[in-house]
Legacy VTK file of the C-alpha trace (Angstrom):
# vtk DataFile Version 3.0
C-alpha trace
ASCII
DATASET POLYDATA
POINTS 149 float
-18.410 -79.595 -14.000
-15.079 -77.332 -14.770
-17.769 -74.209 -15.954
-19.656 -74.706 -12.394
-16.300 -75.046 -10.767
-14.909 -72.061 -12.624
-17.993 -69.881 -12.689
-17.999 -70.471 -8.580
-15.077 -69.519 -8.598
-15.526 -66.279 -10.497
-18.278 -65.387 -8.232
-16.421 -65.738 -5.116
-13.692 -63.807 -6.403
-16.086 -60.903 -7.351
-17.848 -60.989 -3.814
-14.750 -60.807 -1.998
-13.379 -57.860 -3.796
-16.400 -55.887 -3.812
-16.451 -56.678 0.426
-12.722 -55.362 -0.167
-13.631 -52.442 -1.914
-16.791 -51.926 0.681
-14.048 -51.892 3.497
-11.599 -49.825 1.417
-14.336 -47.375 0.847
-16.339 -47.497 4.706
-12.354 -46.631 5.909
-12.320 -43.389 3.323
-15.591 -42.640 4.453
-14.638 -42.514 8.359
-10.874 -40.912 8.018
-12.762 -38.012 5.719
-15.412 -37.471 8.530
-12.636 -37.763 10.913
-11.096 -34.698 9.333
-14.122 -32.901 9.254
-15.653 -33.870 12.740
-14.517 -34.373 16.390
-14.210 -31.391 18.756
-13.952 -28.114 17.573
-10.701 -26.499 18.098
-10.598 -23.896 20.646
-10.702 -20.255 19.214
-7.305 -19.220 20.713
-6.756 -15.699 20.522
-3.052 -15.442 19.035
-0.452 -13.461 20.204
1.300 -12.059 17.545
1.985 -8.438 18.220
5.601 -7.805 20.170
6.196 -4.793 22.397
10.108 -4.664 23.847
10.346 -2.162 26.477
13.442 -0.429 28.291
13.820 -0.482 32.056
16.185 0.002 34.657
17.480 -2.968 36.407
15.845 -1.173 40.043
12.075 -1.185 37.820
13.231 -4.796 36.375
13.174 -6.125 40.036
10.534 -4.776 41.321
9.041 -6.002 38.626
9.864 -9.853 38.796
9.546 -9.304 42.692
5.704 -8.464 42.118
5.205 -10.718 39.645
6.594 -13.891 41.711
3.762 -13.743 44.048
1.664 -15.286 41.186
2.554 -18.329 39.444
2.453 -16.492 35.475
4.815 -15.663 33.352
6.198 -12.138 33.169
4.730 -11.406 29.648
0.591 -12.750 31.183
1.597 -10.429 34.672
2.211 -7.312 32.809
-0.867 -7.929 30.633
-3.179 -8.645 33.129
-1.934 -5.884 35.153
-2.112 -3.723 31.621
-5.673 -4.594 30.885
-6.498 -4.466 34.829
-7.790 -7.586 35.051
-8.153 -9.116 38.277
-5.845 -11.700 39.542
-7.538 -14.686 40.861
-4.790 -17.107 41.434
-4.773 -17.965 45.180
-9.029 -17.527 45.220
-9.229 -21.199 44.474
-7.008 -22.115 47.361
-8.914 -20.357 49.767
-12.375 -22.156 48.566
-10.447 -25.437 48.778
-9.223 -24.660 52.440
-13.184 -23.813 53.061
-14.809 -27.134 51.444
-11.918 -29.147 53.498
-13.400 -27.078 56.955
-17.275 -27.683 55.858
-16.204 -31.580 55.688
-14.077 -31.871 58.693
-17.712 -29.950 60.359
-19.759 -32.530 59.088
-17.575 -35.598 60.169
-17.735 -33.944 63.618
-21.192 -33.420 63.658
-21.523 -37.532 63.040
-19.452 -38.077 65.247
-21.479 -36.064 67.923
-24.512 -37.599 67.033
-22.986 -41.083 67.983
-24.336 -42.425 71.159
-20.434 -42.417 72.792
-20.838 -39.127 73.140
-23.374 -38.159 75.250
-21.134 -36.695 77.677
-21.244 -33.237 76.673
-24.591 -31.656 78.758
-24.381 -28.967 75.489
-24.209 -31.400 73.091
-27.209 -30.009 70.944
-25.928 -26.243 71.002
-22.780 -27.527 69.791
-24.751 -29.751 66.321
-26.618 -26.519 65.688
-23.512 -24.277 65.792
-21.317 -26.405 63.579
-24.276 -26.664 61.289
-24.210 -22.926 61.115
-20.966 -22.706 60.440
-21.256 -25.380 57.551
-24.388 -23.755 55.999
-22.599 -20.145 55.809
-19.433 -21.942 54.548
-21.592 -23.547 52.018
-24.140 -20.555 51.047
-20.444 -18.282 50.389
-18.869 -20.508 47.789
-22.777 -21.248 46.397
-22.830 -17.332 46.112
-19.326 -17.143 44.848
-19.871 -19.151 42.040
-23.232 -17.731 40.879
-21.869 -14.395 41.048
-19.130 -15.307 39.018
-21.446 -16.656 36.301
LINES 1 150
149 0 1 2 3 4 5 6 7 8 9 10 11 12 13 14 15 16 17 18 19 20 21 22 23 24 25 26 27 28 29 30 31 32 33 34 35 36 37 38 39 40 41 42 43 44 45 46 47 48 49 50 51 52 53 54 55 56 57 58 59 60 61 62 63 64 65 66 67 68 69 70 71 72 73 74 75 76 77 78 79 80 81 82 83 84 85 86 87 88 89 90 91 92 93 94 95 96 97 98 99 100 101 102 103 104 105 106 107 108 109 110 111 112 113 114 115 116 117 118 119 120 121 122 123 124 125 126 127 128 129 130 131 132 133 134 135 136 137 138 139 140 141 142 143 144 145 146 147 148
């Protein structure tokens, strides 16, 4: 009775610490492909190189003046303008101002199509202007964006 008692005892022992060591090992297994997986960091170009310039103070301001139009840092103005690339900072402001118009269009055209108001005798001429209007606004940000591509 003690050797069954003892030998059960033995065996639970040995179960539970090879589910320990399972666990122990399944934990290793994930932090290591943790380490190795997941997103790939972003290539970032670094900038290392430093070029210090003299100015005058009359160059200095109409430097920052020119460079306060756009919401960058001095150091990103003076390389795009350096590397003439194009500043697009206010372009998505404009397309925003353009989707909110092609919506407001659309709500009036349902609202025009309601039965309330058939008062206007030019009702239809009206729908297939604003339509117009919302297809070009539409067909220049679709074009935008492919072109950009």
């Amino acid at each position: 009775m003690e050797k069954d008692f003892l030998q059960e005892f033995i065996n639970r022992a040995t179960k539970e610490n090879e589910a320990k060591i399972a666990q122990e090992k399944r934990k290793k297994y994930f932090q290591e492909v943790g380490r190795k997986g997941g997103l790939k960091t972003k290539e970032n170009k670094k900038l290392d190189k430093v070029i210090s310039i003299r100015m005058t103070n009359s160059e200095y301001e109409t430097l920052i003046q020119k460079q306060e139009k756009y919401p960058l840092k001095l150091s990103t103005y003076i390389r795009n303008i350096l590397f003439e690339k194009e500043l697009k900072i206010n372009e998505f402001q404009t397309d925003e101002v353009l989707l909110q118009y092609g919506n407001h269009f659309k709500k009036i055209t349902n609202l025009l199509r309601n039965r309330e108001w058939n008062v206007f005798e030019n009702k239809k001429e009206i729908l297939a202007k604003i339509e117009n209007v919302v297809d070009l606004i539409y067909q220049y940000l679709y074009s935008k964006t492919q072109r950009d591509e």
